[in-house]
matplotlib code that plots the C-alpha trace (Angstrom):
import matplotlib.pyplot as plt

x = [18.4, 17.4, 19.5, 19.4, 20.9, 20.6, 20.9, 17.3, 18.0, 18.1, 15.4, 11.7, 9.5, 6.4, 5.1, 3.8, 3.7, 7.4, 7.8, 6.5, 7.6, 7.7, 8.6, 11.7, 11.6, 14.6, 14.9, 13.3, 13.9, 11.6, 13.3, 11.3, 13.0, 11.9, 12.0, 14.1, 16.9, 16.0, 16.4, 15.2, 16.8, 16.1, 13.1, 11.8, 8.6, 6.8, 4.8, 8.1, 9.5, 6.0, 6.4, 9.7, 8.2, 5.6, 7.8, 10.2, 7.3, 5.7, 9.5]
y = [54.8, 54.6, 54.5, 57.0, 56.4, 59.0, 62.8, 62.9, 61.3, 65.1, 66.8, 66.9, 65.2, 67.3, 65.4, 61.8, 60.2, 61.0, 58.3, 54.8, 52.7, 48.8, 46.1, 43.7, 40.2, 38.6, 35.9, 36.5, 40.1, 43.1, 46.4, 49.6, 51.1, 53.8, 54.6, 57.6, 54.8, 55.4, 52.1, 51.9, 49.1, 45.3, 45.0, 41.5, 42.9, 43.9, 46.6, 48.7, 48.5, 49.9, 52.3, 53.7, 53.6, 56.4, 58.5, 58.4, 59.4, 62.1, 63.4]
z = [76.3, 72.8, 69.7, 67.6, 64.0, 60.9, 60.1, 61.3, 65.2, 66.9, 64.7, 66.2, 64.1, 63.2, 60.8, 61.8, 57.8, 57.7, 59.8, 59.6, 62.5, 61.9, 65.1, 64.1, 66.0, 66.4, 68.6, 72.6, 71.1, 69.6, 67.9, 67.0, 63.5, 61.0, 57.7, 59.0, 60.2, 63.6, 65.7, 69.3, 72.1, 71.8, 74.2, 75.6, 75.7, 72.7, 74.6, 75.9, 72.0, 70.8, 73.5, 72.0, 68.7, 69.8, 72.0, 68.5, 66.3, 68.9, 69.7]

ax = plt.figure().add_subplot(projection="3d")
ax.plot(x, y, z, "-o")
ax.set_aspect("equal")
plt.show()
């Protein structure tokens, strides 16, 4: 399940360009984030963290 941070987490999103999604690398690990705060799980596969990153944006 992903993690859901900010006064923004339960609000659809209608507007794409309110969000900008960026890939963090830490370690064996990748993180979708936001610029709402939103943070998705650590993923060992960069593919399932881009994955969150469009389900957050099209949410």
């Amino acid at each position: 399940m992903a993690q859901q941070d900010g006064p923004t987490a339960h609000r659809k999103h209608r507007d794409p360009e309110e969000h900008r999604t960026s890939m963090v690398e830490k370690g064996p690990f990748c993180t979708a984030r936001c610029t709402c705060g939103w943070r998705g799980p650590a993923r060992r596969a960069r593919s399932l963290a881009r994955t969150d990153a469009e389900g957050h944006v099209s949410a």
